[in-house]
C-alpha positions in Angstrom: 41.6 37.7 55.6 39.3 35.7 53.1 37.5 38.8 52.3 40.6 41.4 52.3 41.5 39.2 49.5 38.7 39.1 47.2 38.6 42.8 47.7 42.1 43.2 46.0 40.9 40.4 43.8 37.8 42.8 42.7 39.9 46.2 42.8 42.4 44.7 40.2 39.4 43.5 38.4 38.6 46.9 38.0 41.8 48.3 37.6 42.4 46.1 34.5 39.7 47.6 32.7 40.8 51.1 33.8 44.2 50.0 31.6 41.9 48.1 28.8 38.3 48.5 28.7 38.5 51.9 26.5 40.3 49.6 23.8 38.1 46.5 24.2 35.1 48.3 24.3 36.1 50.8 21.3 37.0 47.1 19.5 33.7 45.5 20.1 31.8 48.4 18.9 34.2 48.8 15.6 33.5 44.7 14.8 29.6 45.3 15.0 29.6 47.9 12.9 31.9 46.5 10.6 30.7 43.1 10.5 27.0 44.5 9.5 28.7 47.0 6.9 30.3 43.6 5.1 27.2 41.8 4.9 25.2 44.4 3.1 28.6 45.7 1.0 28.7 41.7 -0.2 25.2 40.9 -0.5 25.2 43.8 -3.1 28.7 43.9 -4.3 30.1 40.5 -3.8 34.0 40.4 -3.1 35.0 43.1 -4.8 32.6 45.3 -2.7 35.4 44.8 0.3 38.4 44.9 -2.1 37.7 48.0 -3.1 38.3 49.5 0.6 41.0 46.2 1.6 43.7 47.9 -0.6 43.8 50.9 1.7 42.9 49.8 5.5 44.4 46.5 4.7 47.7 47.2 5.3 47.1 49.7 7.7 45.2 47.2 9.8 48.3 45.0 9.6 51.0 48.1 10.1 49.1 48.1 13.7 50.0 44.8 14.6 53.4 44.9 12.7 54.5 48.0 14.8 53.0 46.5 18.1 55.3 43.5 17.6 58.0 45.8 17.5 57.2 47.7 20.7 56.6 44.6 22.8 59.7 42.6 21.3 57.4 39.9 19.7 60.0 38.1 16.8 58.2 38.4 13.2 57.9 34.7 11.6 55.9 35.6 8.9 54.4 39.0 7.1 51.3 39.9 4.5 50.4 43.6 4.5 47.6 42.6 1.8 46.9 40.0 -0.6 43.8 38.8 -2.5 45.6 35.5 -3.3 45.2 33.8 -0.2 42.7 30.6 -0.3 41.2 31.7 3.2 39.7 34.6 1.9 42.2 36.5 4.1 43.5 39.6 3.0 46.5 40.3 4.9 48.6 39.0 8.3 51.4 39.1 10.5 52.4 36.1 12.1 54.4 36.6 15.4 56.3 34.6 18.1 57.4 35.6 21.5 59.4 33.8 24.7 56.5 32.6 26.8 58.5 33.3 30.4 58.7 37.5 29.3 55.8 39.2 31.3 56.9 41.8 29.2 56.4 40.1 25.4 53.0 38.1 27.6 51.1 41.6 28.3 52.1 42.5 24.4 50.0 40.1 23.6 47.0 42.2 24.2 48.5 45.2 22.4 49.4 43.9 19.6 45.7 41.9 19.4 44.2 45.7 19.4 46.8 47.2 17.1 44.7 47.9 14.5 42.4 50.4 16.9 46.1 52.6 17.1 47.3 52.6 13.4 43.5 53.0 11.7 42.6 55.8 14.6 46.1 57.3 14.1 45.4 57.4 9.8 42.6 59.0 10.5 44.0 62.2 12.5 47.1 62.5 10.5 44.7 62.8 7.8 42.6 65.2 8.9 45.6 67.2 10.1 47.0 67.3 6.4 43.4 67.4 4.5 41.4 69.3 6.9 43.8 71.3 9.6 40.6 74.0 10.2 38.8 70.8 11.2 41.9 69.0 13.2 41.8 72.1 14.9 38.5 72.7 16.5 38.4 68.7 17.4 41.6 69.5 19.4 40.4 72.3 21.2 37.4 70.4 22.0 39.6 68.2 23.5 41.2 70.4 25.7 37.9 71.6 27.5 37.6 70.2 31.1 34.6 68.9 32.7 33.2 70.4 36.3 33.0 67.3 37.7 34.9 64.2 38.4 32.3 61.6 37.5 31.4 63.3 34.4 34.8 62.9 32.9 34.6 60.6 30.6 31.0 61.2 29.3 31.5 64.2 28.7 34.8 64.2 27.1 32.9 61.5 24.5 29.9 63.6 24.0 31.9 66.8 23.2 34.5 65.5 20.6 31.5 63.4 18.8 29.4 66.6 18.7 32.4 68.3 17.6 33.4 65.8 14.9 30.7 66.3 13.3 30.3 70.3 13.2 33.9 70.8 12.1 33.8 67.6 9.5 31.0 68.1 8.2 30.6 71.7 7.8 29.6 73.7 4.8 32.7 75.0 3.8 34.3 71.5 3.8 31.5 69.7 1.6 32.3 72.1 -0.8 36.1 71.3 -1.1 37.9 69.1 -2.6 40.0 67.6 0.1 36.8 67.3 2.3 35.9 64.4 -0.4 39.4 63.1 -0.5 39.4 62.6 3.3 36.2 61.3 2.9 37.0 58.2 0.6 40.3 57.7 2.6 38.4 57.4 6.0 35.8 55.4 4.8 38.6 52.7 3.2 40.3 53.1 6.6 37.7 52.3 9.0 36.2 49.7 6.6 39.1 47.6 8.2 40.0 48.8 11.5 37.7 46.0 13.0 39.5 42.9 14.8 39.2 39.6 13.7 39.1 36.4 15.6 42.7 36.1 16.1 43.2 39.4 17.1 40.9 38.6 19.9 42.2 35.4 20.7 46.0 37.1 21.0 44.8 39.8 22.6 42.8 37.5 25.2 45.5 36.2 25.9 47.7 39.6 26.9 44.6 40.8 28.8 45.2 37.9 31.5 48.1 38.6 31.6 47.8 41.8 32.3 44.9 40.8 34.9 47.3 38.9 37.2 50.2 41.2 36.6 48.3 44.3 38.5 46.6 41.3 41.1 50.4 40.9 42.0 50.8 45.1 42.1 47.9 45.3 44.5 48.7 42.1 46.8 52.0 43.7 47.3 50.4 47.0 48.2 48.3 45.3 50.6 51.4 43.5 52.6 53.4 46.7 52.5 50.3 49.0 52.7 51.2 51.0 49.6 48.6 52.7 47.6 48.9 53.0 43.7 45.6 54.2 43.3 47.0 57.3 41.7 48.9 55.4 38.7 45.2 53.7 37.7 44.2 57.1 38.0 46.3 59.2 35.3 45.9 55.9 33.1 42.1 56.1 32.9 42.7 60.0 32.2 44.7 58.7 28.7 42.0 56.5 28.6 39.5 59.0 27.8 41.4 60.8 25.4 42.1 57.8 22.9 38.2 56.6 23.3 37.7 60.5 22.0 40.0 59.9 19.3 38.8 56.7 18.6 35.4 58.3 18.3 36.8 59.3 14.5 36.8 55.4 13.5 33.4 55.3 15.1 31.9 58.0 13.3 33.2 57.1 9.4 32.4 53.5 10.6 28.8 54.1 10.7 28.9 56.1 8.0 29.7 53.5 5.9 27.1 51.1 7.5 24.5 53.5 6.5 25.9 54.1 3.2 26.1 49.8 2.5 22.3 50.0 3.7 20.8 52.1 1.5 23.2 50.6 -1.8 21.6 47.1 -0.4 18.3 48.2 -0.8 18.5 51.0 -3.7 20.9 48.7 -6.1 
């Protein structure tokens, strides 16, 4: 008995990070890149170096949250889309409260902690779609292209949409346009501030054991009635894949801009 129940114990383990890993993991790798990009852009720049960028993917950081709060039922207390007046150095906010017994408003938490990943990715393809459509276009199609093999899925979903970022971004024909450069600037400003802060974690902690205990009770209810959900975790690690790809657009213009703040550090 002991050890039927740390095996449901370890499969909802698992099962959460099928529902959050792709978001935790696209959030860690954002706030490392980001976090190095800041240091060189104030080292050389100084405030203004960020403020520059804030005025843009500040308020679409915060539109993330704002819009999560709305979708999970969270009451707004307090709002900031961007200010450079506040004496925390913070440049924007949105202050939420929820009821504590909703399971519902609990497991927002997390959601709403990673909002940022969905408006700042989201800013990015709509711009793309209206700047560079010839480029939207061949990143969706390499999004449509199926692997052989099961275990291969999401590797190779990953590798094909960053290999196809690039060709169709950064092509030829688009470094010699106009809107190329405007989408350029925009998705630089965007992905200087798609990166979560501490708070964001910390709320977002919070949903994420939530949501841990919430598919512990999905699977110990399985077990007594011998049900299997094994599909559900299935198709949601399938959507899984297909917003890391997306999110591989932050990524890219994310460490763009790290190499760009190296090289002003050392050539300014």
């Amino acid at each position: 008995m002991e050890n039927d129940i740390f095996t449901v114990f370890r499969l909802s383990l698992f099962e959460t990070f099928y529902v959050t890993g792709s978001l935790i993991l696209v959030g860690i790798v954002l706030g490392l890149l980001e976090n190095r990009a800041n240091f060189y852009v104030q080292s050389t720049f100084g405030r203004k170096g960020i403020l520059v960028t804030a005025w843009i993917g500040t308020p679409i950081h915060e539109l993330g949250h704002l819009l999560m709060c709305y979708v999970f039922r969270h009451k707004i207390t307090k709002l900031k889309l961007f200010s450079r007046k506040e004496k925390d150095g913070t440049l924007g906010y949105v202050n939420h409260s929820w009821n504590p017994k909703s399971l519902y408003q609990n497991i927002g938490n997390f959601f709403i902690g990673m909002g940022p990943i969905f408006s700042g990715t989201a800013a990015l393809i709509i711009g793309m779609h209206l700047l560079l459509p010839d480029s939207f276009a061949r990143v969706t199609d390499y999004l449509t292209l199926e692997p052989a093999q099961p275990d291969q899925y999401i590797l190779t979903k990953i590798f094909t949409l960053t290999a196809g970022l690039f060709q169709s971004i950064f092509s030829l024909e688009n470094l010699f346009s106009l809107n190329f450069w405007i989408y350029f600037a925009l998705a630089i400003a965007i992905s200087s501030h798609i990166a979560l802060s501490k708070e964001d974690l910390k709320g977002a902690g919070r949903g994420f054991v939530t949501i841990l205990f919430f598919i512990l009770l999905i699977n110990l209810v399985a077990f007594v009635f011998n049900a299997d959900f094994s599909g559900l975790f299935a198709e949601i690690l399938a959507l899984n894949v297909y917003l890391v790809a997306f999110s591989m657009i932050s990524i890219v213009f994310s460490l763009i801009r790290l190499v760009l703040s190296v090289f002003a550090y050392y050539l300014v």
